[in-house]
N, C-alpha and C positions, 0 to 999 in steps of 0.2 A: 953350259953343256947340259945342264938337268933339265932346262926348259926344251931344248931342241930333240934331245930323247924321249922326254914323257907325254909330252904334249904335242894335238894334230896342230896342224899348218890350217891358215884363219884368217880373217878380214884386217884383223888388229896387226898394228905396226912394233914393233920391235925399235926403240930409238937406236939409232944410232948403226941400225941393219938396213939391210935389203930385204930380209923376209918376215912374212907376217903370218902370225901365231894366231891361235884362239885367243878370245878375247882374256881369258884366266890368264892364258898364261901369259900376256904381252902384259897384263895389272900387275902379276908376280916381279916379272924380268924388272920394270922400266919401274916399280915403287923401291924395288930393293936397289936399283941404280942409282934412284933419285937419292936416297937419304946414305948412300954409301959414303961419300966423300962428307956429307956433315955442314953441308952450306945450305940449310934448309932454313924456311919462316916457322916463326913460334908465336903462340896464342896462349896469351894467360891463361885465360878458363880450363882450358884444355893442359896446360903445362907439357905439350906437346907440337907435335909438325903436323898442320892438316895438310898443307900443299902436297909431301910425298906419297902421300895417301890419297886424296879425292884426285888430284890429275890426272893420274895415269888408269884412273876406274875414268876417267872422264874421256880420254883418249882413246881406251877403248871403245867404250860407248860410241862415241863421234863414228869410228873408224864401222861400228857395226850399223849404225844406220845416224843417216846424218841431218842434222841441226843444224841450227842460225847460232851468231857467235855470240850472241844479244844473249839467246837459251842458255850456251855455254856459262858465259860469265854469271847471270842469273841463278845457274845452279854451281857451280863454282863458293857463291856468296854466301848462297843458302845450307852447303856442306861446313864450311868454316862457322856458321853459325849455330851449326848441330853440336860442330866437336866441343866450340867454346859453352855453351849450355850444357850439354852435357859432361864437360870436364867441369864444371860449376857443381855439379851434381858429387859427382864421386872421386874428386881432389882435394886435399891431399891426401885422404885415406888412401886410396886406391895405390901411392905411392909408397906409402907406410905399409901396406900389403904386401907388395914385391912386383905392384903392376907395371907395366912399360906405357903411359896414355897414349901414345902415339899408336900404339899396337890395340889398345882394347877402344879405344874412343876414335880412331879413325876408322874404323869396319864402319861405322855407322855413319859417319859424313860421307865416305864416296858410296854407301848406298844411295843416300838423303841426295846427294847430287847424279848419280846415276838414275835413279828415279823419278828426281826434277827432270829431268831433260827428257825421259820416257813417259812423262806426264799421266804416271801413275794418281790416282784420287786416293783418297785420304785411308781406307781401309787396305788398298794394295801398299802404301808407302807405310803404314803400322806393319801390316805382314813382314817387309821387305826389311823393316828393322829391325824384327821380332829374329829372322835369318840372320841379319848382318852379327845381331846383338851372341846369337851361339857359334859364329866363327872366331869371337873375340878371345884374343888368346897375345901374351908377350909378359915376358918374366925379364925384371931387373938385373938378376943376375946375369943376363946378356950382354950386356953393355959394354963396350970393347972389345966386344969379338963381331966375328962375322954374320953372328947370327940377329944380334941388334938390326942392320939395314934389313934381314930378312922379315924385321916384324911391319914393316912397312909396306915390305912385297906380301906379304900374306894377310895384311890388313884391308890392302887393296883388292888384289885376287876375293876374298872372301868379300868383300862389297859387291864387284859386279855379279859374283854367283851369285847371292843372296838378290841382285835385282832379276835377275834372268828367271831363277830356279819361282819369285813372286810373280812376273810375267807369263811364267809359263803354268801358272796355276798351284804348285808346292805351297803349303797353307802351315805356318808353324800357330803355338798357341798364341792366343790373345793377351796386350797387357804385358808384356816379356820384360819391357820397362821397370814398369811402376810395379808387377807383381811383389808380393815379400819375399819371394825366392827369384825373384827375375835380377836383369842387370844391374838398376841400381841398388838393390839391397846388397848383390853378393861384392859388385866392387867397390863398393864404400864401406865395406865389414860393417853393415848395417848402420849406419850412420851417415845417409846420403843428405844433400846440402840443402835447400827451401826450393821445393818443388814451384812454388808461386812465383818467387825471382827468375 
């Protein structure tokens, strides 16, 4: 109900509907769907679910302007490989924090594959992670409630904006990463993993 009130009518597909949404909102609906029921893939590095999170940024994407499946799956690969390096980075601390990784390390794979497949260059896909990296947000203490599969839908939602809003020119700082106040400092309570590995 909260998707079909708040949000315009859009390119993107709504699974399991007949009507199609903005692309936010169809990444919200169909991530928070995905990891509702709890049959989702898990990735060591990550200690999390990238599939809930990159597909449906991915889906959208497709449905807003469309790719080869080849592109698809190529950036699909390349998402799952963000979350797992970067869950390398700031796990287990980030659990020991209270963080959800599914929720704060998937924003950044379905950008990382939203922006694959928009074939974003190297300073648009830093920007667009720089974004993804300050929509990151999901607290442990969710976890059996309703609001756990939410972090999925707004992990997602918050990738394809953070691709759109780097597309459409929106410029966050430089460095968001690696800064001593950026991602991985604050989600590994300053104690992030071997930036070289």
């Amino acid at each position: 109900k909260h998707v079909w009130s708040q949000y315009a009518k859009g390119p993107s597909r709504i699974i399991g509907d007949t009507e199609c949404m903005s692309a936010e909102a169809a990444a919200l609906f169909n991530g928070t769907m995905a990891h509702w029921e709890e049959y989702d893939d898990a990735t060591y590095g990550m200690a999390g679910h990238p599939s809930v999170v990159t597909m449906p940024a991915l889906f959208a994407a497709a449905d807003m302007e469309k790719f080869s499946g080849r592109e698809f799956i190529t950036a699909y690969v390349a998402a799952v490989e963000v979350c797992a390096k970067m869950g390398r980075l700031i796990t287990p601390q980030t659990i020991v924090l209270g963080y959800h990784p599914t929720a704060i390390i998937g924003t950044l794979g379905a950008v990382a594959a939203v922006g694959k497949v928009w074939k974003f260059d190297v300073d648009m896909m830093e920007n667009a992670l720089g974004l993804a990296a300050t929509h990151s947000c999901g607290l442990r203490p969710q976890m059996g409630r309703m609001a756990k599969p939410l972090h999925a839908g707004l992990a997602a939602r918050g990738g394809i904006a953070a691709a759109m809003l780097a597309r459409d020119g929106f410029v966050g700082a430089p460095d968001v990463l690696e800064d001593p106040h950026g991602y991985v400092h604050a989600f590994s309570g300053g104690k992030p993993g071997d930036y070289a590995a």
